[in-house]
C-alpha positions, -999 to +999 in steps of 0.1 A: +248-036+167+260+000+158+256-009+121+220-020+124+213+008+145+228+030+117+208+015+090+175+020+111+182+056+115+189+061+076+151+042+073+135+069+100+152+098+079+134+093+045+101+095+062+108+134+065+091+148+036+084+189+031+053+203+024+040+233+010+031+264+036-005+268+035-022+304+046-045+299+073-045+302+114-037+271+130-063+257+151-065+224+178-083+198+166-113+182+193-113+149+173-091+124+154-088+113+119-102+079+135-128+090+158-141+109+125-145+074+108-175+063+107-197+093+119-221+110+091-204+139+069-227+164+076-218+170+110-180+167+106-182+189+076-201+216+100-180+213+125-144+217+106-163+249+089-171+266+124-134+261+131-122+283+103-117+254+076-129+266+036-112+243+013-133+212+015-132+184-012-162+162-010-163+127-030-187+100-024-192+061-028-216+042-034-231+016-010-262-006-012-264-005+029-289+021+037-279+025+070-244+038+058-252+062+039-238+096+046-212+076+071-175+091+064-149+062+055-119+086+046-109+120+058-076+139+054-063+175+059-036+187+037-016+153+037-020+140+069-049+112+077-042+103+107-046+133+128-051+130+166-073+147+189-050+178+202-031+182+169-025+216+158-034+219+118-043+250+099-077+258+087-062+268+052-052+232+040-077+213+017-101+187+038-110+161+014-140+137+027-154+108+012-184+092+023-213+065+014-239+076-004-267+049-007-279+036-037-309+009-044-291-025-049-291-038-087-310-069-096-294-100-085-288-131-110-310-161-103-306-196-101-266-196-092-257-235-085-256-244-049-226-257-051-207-230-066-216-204-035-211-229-010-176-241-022-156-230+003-121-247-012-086-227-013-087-230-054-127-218-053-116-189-030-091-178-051-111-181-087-143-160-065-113-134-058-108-125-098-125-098-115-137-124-148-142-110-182-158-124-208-145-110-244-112-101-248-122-064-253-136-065-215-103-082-204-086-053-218-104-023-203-103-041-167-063-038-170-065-008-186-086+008-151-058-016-130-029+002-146-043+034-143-048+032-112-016+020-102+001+049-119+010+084-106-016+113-117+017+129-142+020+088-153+006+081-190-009+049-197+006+045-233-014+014-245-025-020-234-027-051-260-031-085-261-017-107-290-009-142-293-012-145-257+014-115-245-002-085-228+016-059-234+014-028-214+031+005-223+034+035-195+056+069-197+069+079-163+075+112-147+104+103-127+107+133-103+102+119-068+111+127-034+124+095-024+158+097-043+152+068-065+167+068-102+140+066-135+152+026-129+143+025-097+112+042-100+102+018-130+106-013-111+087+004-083+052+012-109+059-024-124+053-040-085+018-017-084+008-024-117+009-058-119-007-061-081-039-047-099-037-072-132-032-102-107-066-094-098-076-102-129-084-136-144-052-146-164-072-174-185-063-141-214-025-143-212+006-161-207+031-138-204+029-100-194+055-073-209+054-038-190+073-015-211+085+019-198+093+045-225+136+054-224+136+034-197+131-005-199+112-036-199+098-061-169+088-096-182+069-120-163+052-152-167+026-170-153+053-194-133+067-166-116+032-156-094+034-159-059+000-168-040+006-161-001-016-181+026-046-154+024-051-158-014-030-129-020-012-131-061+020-112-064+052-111-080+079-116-058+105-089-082+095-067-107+131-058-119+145-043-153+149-072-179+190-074-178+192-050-148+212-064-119+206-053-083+229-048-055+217-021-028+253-012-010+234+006+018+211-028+021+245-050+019+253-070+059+283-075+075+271-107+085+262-133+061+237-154+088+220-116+096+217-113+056+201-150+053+179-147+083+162-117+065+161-131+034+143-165+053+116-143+074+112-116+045+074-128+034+061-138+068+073-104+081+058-083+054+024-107+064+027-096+096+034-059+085+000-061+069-024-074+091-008-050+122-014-021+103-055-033+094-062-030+132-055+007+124-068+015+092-084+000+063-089+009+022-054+011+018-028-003-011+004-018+002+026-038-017+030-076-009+064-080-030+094-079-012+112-059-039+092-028-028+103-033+011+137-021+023+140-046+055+165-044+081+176-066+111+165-041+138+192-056+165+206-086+177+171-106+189+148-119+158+136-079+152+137-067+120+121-033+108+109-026+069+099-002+051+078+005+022+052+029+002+018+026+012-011+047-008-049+056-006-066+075-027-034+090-049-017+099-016+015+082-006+026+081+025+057+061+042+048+029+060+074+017+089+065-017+107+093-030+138+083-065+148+100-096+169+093-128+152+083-153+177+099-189+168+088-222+172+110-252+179+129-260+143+130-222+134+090-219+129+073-186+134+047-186+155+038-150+157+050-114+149+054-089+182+048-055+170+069-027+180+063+002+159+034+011+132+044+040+120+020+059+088+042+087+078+044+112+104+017+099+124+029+072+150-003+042+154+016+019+179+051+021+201+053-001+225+090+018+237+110-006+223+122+018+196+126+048+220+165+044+213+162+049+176+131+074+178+152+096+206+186+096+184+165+107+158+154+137+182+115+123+181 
């Protein structure tokens, strides 16, 4: 018990991260991040100006709903978007807003089969899901805009090819990061969000996928190794190093049956990692793989915390889920029991069952 209570304290303690001091009075905010949501720009933008705020960032998006536009869908001051109402922040961090801005609808196609929109099957699904090109040149830009978005802003997107059937991606990382992973480490960890955004993809262009990452390696994968998860969801299930071997001595269990019970729940807790946190917040990219979690038995029941990097819009932040898997008869889950939903500093659920940990922490 004191071991696994160890290790969930060493998971709590990487979600401090500094920040740079900002000039500026602080002020208490009269609304939340989430109340925020939803209501049109304007007003918000009036109101945080009364209260002192000057460095606003404005970006919009397009919508054909008329009755959206001007409606905010993300709001953030300094690096936190998930103030509460009551919070203290200071008026001299940067506000950045986006919001709908309408736009008149293009012209639809005509005369689409029946049968095509109506197909409702698991394979249908899935194919409606891709982003289809039709050269090879179109292919190519679409993974080109995947992988650049799935890179940091000091990243650089080397080149992307395609011959003989290999796609071949090459990146140079800047590997200075706050979360004490090595250049290796931190490949592996781009690899996992880069090829979330080509699995979007159709893969009728390629049979094998090469990410190379200058001085540091190379990740391989085929088309065998993708994962498709009940929702429809394509992933790879490791993006490590080709030759690299991996043994996490912090991550390493004194039990072997603790070790194998993680390693049998891993995907349906990550599942139920995901759709706990969309009752809270939406427009967000978290990554499916289990090579990018860190999970934990929490205690002796069937709890087990994880923890991973979650981003929106550039900004990462450190996602922390605590659940109790709820068995069926033959070792079945039925459903996930949340405890704690936890967005970097900002706590979305606690149910108390995590006091213990939160308190030794001094939270």
């Amino acid at each position: 018990m004191k071991t696994l209570r160890k290790i969930a304290v060493i998971f709590i303690m990487t979600l401090v991260i500094s920040g740079c001091g900002n000039s500026g009075n602080y002020v208490t905010m009269p609304f939340s991040h989430y109340t925020a949501i939803g209501k049109n720009y304007k007003e918000i933008v009036t109101e945080l100006k009364n209260m002192g705020f000057t460095a606003l960032e404005e970006e919009i998006t397009p919508t054909t709903d008329k009755s959206r536009d001007g409606e905010i869908l993300y709001l953030s001051i300094g690096n936190n978007n998930h103030f509460l109402e009551g919070d203290a922040l200071m008026t001299g961090e940067k506000v950045k807003i986006i919001y709908y801005k309408y736009e008149a609808p293009e012209e639809t196609i005509e005369n689409v089969p029946n049968d095509a929109v109506n197909d409702t099957s698991d394979e249908n699904k899935a194919a409606a899901a891709f982003k289809e090109a039709n050269t090879e040149e179109e292919f190519l830009d679409m993974v080109k805009e995947a992988a650049d978005l799935n890179i940091g802003e000091k990243d650089k997107l080397n080149d992307v090819s395609l011959d003989d059937g290999v796609l071949r991606i090459s990146v140079s990382l800047d590997t200075d990061n706050d979360f004490g992973f090595t250049k290796e480490e931190f490949a592996e960890d781009r690899a996992a969000s880069i090829t979330d955004g080509i699995l979007d993809i159709d893969d009728k262009w390629w049979n094998e996928l090469v990410l190379e990452f200058e001085g540091i390696g190379t990740v391989t994968k085929g088309k065998t190794d993708i994962v498709t998860n009940e929702y429809g969801m394509r992933y790879y299930e490791s993006t490590y190093l080709d030759g690299s071997k991996h043994e996490d001595p912090d991550m390493v269990k004194s039990s072997e049956d603790t070790t194998a019970f993680v390693e049998k729940y891993t995907l349906e807790f990550i599942a139920a990692a995901k759709l706990s946190l969309d009752k809270y917040i939406d427009n967000y990219k978290m990554p499916l793989a289990s090579q990018k979690w860190q999970i934990v038995k929490y205690d002796e029941t069937d709890t087990m915390m994880g923890m991973t990097e979650l981003s929106y819009k550039d900004v990462k932040y450190t996602y922390v889920f605590v659940g109790t898997l709820n068995m069926k008869a033959g070792g079945e889950v039925e459903s996930t029991s949340p405890h704690l939903i936890m967005v970097g500093d900002s706590v979305l659920y606690d149910d108390g069952y995590c006091d213990e940990l939160l308190e030794s922490f001094g939270g």
